[in-house]
C-alpha atoms as an extended CHARMM CRD file, in Angstrom:
* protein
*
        85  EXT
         1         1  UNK       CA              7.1740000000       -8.9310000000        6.6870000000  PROA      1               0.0000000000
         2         2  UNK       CA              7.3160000000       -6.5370000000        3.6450000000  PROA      2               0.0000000000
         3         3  UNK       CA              5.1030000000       -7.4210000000        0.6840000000  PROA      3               0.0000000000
         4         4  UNK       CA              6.3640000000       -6.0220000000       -2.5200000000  PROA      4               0.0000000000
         5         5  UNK       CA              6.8400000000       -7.3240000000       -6.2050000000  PROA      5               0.0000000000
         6         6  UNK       CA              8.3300000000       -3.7900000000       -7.4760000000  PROA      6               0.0000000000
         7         7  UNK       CA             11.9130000000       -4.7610000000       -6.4140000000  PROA      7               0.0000000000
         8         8  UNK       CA             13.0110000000       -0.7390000000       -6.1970000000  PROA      8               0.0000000000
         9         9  UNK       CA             10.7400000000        0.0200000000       -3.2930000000  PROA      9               0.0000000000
        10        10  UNK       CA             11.1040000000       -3.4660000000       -2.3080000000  PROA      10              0.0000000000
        11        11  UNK       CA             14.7550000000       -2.5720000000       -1.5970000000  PROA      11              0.0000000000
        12        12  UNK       CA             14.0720000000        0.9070000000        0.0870000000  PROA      12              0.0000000000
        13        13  UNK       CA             11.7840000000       -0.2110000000        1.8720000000  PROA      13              0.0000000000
        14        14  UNK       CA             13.7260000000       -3.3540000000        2.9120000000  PROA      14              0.0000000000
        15        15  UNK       CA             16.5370000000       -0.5200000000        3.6490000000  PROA      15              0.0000000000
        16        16  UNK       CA             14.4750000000        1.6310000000        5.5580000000  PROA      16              0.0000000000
        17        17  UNK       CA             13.0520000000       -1.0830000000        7.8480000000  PROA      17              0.0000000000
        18        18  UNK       CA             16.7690000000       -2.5540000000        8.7110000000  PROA      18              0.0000000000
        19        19  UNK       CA             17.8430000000        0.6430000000        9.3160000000  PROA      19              0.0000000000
        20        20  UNK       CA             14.9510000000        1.0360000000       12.3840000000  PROA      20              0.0000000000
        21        21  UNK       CA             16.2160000000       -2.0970000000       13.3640000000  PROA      21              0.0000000000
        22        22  UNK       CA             13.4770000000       -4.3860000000       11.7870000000  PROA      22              0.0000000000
        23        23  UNK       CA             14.0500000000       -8.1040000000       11.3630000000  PROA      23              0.0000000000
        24        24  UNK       CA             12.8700000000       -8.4110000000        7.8840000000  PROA      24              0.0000000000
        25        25  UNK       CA             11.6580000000      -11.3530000000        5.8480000000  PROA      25              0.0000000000
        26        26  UNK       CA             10.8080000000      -10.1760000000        2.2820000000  PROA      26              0.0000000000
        27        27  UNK       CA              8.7110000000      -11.8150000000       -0.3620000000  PROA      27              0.0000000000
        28        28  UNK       CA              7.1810000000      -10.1770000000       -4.1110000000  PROA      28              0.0000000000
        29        29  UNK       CA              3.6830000000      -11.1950000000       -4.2980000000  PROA      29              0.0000000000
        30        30  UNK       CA              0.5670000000      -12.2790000000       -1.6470000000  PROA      30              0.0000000000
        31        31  UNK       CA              1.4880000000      -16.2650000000       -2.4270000000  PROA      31              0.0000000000
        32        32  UNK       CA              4.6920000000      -15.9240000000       -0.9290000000  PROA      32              0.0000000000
        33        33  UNK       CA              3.5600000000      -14.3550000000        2.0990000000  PROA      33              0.0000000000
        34        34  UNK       CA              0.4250000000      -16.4380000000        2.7980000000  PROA      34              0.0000000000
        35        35  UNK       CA              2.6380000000      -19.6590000000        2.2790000000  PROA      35              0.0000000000
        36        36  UNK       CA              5.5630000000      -18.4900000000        4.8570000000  PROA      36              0.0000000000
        37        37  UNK       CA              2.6620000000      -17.1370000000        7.3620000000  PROA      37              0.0000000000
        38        38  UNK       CA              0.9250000000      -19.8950000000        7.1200000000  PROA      38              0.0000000000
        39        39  UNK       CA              3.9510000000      -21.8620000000        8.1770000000  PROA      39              0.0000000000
        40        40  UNK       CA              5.2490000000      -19.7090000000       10.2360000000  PROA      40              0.0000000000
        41        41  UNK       CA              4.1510000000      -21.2460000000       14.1480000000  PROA      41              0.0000000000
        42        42  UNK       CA              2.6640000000      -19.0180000000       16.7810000000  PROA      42              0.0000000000
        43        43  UNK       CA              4.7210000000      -19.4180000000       19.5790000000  PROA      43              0.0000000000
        44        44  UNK       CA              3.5420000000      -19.5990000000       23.6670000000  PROA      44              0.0000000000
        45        45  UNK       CA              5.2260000000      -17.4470000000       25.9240000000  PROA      45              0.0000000000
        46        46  UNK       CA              4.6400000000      -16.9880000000       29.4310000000  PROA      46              0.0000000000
        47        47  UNK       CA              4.6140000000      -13.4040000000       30.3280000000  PROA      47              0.0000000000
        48        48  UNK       CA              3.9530000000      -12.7250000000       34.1470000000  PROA      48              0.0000000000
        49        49  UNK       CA              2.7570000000      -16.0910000000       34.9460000000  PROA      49              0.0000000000
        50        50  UNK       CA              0.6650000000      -15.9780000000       31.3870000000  PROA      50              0.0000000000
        51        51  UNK       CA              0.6820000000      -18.0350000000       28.8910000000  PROA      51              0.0000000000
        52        52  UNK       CA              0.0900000000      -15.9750000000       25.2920000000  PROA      52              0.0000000000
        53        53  UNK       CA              0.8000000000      -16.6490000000       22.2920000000  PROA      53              0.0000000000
        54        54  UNK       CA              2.7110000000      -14.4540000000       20.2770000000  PROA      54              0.0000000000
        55        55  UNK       CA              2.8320000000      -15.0070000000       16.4290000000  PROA      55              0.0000000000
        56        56  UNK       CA              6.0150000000      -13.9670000000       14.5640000000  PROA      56              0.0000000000
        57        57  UNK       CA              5.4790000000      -11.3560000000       12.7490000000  PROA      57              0.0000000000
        58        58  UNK       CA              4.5630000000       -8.3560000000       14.4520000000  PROA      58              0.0000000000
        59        59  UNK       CA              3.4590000000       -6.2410000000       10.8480000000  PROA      59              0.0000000000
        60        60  UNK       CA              3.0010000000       -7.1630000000        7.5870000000  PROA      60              0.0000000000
        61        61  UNK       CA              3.6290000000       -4.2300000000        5.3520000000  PROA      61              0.0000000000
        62        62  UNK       CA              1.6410000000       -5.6110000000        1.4480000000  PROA      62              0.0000000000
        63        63  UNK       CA              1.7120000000       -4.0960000000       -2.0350000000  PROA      63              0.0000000000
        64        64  UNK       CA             -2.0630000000       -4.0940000000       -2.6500000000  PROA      64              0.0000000000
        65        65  UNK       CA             -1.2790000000       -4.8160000000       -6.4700000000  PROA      65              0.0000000000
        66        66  UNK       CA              0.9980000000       -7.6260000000       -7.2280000000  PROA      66              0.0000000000
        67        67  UNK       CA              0.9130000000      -10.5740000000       -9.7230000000  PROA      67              0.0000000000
        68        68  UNK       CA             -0.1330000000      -14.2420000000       -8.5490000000  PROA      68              0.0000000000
        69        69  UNK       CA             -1.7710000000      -12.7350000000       -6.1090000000  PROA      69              0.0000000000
        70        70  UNK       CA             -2.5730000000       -9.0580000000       -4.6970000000  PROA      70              0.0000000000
        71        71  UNK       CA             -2.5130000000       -7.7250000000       -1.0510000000  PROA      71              0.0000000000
        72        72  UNK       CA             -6.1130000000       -8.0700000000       -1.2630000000  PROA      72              0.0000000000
        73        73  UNK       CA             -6.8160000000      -11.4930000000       -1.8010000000  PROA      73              0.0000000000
        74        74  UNK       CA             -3.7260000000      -12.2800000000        0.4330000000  PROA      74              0.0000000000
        75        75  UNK       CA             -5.7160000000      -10.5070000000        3.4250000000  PROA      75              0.0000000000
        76        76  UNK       CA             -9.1400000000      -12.3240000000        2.9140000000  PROA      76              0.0000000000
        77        77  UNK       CA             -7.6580000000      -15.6380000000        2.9530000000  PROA      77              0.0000000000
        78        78  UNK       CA             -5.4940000000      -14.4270000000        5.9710000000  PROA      78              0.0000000000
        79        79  UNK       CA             -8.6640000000      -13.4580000000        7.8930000000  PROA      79              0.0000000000
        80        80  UNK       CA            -11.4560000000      -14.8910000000        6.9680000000  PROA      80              0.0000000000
        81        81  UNK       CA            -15.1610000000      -14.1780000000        7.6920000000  PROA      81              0.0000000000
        82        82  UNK       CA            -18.2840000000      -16.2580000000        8.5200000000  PROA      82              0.0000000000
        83        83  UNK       CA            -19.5270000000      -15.4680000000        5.3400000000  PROA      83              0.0000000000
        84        84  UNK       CA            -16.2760000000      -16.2120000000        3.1740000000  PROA      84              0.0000000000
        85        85  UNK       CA            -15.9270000000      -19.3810000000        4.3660000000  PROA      85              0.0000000000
């Protein structure tokens, strides 16, 4: 996932990661990307007799400053601690 509200590195970026052969889903601000990773199901896969569980997105690349909501923020609701909560 690629986290960027500037929409020229947004599109290099987006470019760049395509052309490593990245499946891309691109949003502008931490809002976006906390909504579609929240929804977003972790899926079970059994891997030599295992069963793990594999979310989707294998990176999420994040602007740290965006409007609505910054990289930041976005990242302490995604993991949050003892304390936070």
């Amino acid at each position: 996932m690629l986290v960027e509200d500037d929409p020229v590195i947004r599109k290099m970026v987006h470019r760049m990661l395509l052309n490593m052969n990245c499946e891309v889903t691109v949003t502008s601000n931490g809002r976006e990307a906390l909504d579609i990773l929240q929804r977003t199901p972790v899926v079970e896969h059994d891997i030599d007799d295992k069963h793990e569980f594999l979310a989707q997105f294998d990176l999420v690349l994040m602007d740290l400053h965006m409007p609505v909501m910054d990289g930041t923020h976005a990242v302490w609701f995604l993991f949050p601690t003892p304390s936070r909560l």
